[in-house]
C-alpha positions as CSV (number, residue, x, y, z in Angstrom):
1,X,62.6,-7.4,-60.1
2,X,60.2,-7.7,-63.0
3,X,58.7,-11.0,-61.2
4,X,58.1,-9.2,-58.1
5,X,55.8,-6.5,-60.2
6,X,53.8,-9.3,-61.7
7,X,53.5,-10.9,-57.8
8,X,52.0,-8.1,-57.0
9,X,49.7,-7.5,-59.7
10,X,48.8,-11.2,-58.7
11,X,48.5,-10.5,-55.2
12,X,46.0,-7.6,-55.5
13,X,44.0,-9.6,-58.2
14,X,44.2,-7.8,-61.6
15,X,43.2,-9.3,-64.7
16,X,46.0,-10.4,-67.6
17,X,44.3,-8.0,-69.7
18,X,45.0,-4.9,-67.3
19,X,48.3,-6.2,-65.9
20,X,49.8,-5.8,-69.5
21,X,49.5,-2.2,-69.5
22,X,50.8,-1.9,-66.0
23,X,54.1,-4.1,-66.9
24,X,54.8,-1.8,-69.8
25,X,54.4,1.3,-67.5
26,X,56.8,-0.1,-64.5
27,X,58.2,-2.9,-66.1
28,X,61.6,-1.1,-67.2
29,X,61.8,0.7,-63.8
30,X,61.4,-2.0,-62.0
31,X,63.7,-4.6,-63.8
32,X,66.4,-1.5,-63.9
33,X,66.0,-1.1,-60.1
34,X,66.2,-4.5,-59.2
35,X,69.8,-5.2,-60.2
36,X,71.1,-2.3,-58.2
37,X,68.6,-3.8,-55.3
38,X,69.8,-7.2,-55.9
39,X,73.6,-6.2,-54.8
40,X,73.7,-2.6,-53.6
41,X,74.8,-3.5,-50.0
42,X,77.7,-4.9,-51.0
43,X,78.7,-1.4,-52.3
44,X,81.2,-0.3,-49.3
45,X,83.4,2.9,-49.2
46,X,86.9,1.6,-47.6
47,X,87.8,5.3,-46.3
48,X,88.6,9.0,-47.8
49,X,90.6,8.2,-50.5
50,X,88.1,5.4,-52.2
51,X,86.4,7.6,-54.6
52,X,85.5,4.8,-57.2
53,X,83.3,3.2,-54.8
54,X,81.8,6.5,-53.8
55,X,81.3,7.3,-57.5
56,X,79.4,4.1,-58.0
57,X,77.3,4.3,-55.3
58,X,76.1,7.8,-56.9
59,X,75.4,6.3,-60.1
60,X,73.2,3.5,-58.4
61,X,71.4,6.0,-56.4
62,X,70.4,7.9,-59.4
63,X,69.5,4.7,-61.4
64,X,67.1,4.3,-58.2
65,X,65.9,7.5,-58.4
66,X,65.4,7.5,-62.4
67,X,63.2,4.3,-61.6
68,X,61.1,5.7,-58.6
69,X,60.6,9.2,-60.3
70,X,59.6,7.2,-63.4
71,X,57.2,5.4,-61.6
72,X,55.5,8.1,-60.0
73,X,55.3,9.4,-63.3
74,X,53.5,6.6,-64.8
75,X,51.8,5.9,-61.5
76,X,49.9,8.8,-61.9
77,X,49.3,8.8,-65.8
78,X,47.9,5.8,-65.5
79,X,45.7,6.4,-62.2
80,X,44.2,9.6,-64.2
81,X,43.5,7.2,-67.1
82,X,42.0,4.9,-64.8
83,X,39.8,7.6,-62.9
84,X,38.5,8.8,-66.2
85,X,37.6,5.3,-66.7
86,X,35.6,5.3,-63.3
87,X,33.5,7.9,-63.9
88,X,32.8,7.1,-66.8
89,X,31.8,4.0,-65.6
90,X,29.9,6.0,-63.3
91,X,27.8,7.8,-65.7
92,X,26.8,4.6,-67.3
93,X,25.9,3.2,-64.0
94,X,24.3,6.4,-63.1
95,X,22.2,6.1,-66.5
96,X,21.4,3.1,-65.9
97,X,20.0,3.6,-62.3
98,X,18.5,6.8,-63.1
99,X,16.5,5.4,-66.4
100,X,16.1,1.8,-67.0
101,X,15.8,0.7,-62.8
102,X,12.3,3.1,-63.1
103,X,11.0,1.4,-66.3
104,X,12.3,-2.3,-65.1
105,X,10.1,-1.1,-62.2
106,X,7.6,0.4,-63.8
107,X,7.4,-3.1,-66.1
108,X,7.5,-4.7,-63.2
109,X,4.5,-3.4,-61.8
110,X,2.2,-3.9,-64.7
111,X,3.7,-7.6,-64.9
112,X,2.8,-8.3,-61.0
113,X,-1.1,-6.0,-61.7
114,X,-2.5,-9.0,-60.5
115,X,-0.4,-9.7,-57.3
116,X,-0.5,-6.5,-56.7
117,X,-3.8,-6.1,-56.4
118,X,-4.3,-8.4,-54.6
119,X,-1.8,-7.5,-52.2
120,X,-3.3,-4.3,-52.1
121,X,-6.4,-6.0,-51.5
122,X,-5.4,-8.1,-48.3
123,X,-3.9,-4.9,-47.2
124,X,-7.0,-3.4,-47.0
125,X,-9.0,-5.9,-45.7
126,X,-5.7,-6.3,-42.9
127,X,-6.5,-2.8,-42.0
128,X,-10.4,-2.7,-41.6
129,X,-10.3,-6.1,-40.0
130,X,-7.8,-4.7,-38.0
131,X,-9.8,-1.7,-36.7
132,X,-13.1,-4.2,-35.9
133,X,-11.2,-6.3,-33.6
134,X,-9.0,-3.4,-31.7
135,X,-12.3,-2.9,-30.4
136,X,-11.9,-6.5,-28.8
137,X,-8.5,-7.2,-28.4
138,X,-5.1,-6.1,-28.2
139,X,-3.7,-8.9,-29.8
140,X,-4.0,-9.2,-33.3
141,X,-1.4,-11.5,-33.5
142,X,-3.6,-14.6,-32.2
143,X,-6.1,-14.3,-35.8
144,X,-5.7,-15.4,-39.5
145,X,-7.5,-12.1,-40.0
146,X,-6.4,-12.4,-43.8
147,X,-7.0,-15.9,-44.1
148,X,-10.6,-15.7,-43.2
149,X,-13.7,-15.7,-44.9
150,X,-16.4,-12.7,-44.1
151,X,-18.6,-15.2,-42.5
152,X,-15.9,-17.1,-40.2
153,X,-14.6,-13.1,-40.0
154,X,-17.9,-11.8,-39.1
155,X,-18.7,-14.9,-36.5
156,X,-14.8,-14.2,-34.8
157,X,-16.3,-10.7,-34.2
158,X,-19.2,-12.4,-32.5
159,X,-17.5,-14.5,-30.5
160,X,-14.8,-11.8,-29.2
161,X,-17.8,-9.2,-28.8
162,X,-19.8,-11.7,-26.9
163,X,-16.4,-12.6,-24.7
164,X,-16.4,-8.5,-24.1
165,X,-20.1,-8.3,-22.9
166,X,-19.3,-11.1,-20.6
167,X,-15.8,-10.2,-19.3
168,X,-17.6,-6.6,-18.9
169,X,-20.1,-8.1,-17.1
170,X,-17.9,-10.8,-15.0
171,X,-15.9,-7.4,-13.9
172,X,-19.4,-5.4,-13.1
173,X,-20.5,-8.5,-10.9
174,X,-17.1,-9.0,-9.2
175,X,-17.5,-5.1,-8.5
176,X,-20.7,-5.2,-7.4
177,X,-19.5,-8.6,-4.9
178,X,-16.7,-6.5,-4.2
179,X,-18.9,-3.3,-3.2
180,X,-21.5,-5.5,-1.3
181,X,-18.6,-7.5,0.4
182,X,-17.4,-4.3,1.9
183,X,-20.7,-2.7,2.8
184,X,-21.3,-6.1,4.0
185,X,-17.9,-5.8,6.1
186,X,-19.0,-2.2,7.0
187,X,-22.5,-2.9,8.2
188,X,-21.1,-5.5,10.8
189,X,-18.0,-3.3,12.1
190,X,-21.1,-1.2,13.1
191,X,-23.2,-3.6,14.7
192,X,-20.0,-4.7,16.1
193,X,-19.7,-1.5,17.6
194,X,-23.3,-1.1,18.8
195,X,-23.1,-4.6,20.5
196,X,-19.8,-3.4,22.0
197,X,-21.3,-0.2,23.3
198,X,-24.1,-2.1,24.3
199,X,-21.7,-4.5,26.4
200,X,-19.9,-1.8,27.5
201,X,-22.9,-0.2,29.0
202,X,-24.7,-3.0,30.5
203,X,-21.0,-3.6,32.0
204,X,-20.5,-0.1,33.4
205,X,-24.5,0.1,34.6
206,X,-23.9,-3.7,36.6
207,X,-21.1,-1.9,38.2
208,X,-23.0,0.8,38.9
209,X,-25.7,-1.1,40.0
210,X,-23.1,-3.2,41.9
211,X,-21.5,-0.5,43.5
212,X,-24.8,1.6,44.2
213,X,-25.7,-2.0,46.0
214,X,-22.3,-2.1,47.9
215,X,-23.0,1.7,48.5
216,X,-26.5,0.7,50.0
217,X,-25.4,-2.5,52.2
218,X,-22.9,-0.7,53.6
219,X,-24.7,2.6,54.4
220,X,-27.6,0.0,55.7
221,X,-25.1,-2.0,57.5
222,X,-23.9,1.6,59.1
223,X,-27.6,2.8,59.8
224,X,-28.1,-0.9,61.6
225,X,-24.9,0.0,63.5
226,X,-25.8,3.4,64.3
227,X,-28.9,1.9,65.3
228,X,-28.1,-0.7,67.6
229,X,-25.3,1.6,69.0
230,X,-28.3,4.0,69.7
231,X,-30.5,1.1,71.0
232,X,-27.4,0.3,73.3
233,X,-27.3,3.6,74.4
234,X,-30.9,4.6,74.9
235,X,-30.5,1.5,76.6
236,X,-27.7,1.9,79.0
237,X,-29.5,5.7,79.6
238,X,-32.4,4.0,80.4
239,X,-30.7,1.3,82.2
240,X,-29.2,4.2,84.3
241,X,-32.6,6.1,84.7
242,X,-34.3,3.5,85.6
243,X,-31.0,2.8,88.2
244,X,-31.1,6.2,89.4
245,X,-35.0,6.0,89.7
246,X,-35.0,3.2,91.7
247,X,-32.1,4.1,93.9
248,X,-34.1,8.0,94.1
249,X,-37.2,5.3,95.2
250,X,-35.0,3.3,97.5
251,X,-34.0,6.7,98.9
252,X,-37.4,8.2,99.5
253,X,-38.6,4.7,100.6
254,X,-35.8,5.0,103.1
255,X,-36.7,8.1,104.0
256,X,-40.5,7.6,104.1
257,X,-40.1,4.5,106.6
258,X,-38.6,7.0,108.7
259,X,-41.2,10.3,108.3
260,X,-44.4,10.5,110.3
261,X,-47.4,8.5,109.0
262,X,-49.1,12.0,108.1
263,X,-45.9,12.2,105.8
264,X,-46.6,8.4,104.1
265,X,-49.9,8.9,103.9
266,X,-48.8,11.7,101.9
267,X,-46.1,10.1,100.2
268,X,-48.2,7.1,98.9
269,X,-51.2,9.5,97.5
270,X,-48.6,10.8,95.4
271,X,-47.4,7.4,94.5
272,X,-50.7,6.3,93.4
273,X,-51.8,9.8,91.8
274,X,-48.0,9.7,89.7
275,X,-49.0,5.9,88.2
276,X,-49.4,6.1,84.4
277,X,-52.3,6.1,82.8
278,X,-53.1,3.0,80.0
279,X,-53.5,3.8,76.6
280,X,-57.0,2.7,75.1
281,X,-59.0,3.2,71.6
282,X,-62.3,2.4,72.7
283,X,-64.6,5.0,73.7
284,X,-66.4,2.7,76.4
285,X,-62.6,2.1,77.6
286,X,-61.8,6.2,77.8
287,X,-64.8,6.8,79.8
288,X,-64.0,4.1,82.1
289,X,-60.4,5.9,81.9
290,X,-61.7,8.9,82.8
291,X,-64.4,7.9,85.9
292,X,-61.3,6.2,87.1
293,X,-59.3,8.9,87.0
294,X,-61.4,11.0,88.5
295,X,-62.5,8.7,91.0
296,X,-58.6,8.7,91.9
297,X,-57.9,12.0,92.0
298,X,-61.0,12.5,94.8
299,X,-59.5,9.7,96.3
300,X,-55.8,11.3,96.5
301,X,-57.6,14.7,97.5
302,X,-59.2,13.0,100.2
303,X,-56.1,11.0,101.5
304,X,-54.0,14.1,101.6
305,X,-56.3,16.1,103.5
306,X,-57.0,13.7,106.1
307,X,-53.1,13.2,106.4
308,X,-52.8,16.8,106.9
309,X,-55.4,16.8,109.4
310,X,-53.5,13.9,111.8
């Protein structure tokens, strides 16, 4: 059993050195233990009556127990040793990290004055470089801002300034191109709208026109209706005057080759004083008018009178 403490001590790594005291501490129990372990199953009561067997399996248990009590025992002896040893192994560490880590640092830091420095330097200049060109860019990332001397520093600045004015003034023209595209745009939706307006009413006044024309043919076309069916009629009344006129004629002619010549005598001084008269302008053609007028009405005086008188 002894061999199976030092595989475990072997197992779980510990030095020669520190298994020693370990084997001393469990070594008895253990070797004890492990020659009741080595057999103890074969340890069988038969029945009742086999005391002897029951006897000796007490004694084993308690050699058992002896070993595991006394290994508790020592378990914990040496664990308290052991956790003394920690922290004191602590403190030292503790000491250690509490006093001679801040002068190793502080040592350190007046060996590396130089580095330092200049890291403290570069650090700087990172940061003020850094500030100058956010003004430019967002990505700082694309310059050796460290790397670089003031002048090739001072002509980046240049360069990206430069870039700035122009990109600001690439964006102001495309703006501007943009703004004069769309009053541009604007400007010709509203002569597009004029010159459809003005479509639109030259369109409506041709139909207007167009219609007002229709209107006017066909109210002239009516009036030359009305007109000729007026003509027609004035004629056909006319037509019929002159029908009933000549048949009132025919009539009276009838009737006057029948009367008395007193009567026709009559009868034709009427005719001629009934004739119409001309129509003349001239006055040498109204006075003829009106000597022959008169001269007719003495002659239609005359005829009647002497009719009268047959």
């Amino acid at each position: 059993m002894a061999s199976e403490l030092q595989v475990i001590l072997k197992d779980q790594g510990v030095a020669a050195d520190k298994s020693k005291a370990i084997i001393e501490a469990f070594g008895g129990p253990f070797q004890e233990a492990g020659e009741i372990l080595a057999d103890y199953k074969n340890i069988v009561v038969r029945g009742e009556d086999d005391t002897e067997t029951m006897k000796t399996a007490k004694a084993h248990r308690l050699v058992l127990k002896k070993a595991r009590t006394t290994v508790e025992k020592n378990r914990k002896a040496l664990k308290e040793d052991i956790v003394k040893q920690g922290r004191a192994i602590d403190g030292v560490a503790k000491f250690v990290k509490d006093t001679i880590v801040p002068a190793e640092e502080y040592l350190q830091t007046q060996e590396d004055y130089v580095k330092i420095q200049e890291e403290l330097r570069i650090s700087k200049l990172k940061e003020e470089r850094s500030a100058v060109l956010l003004e430019f860019t967002d990505d700082l990332s694309l310059y050796k801002i460290t790397e670089m001397t003031e002048l090739q520093f001072e002509s980046l600045v240049k360069d990206l300034q430069d870039a700035k004015i122009a990109a600001a003034k690439a964006e102001a023209d495309a703006a501007k191109a943009e703004a004069e595209r769309i009053e541009k745009e604007r400007l010709e939706r509203i002569e597009l709208e004029k010159e459809n307006a003005r479509l639109r009413e030259e369109a409506e006044a041709k139909e207007k026109a167009e219609a007002a024309r229709r209107a006017e043919e066909q109210a002239k076309l009516k009036a030359e209706a009305d007109k000729r069916e007026a003509l027609e009629k004035a004629e056909a009344e006319r037509q019929a005057k002159e029908a009933a006129e000549l048949a009132a004629k025919e009539e009276e002619a009838k009737k006057a080759q029948a009367a008395p010549d007193r009567d026709k005598i009559i009868a034709y001084a009427k005719a001629l004083s009934e004739v119409p008269h001309p129509s003349v302008e001239t006055q040498e053609a109204l006075n003829l008018m009106v000597t022959a007028t008169n001269f007719l009405d003495e002659l239609v005086n005359k005829m009647v009178a002497k009719a009268e008188a047959l």
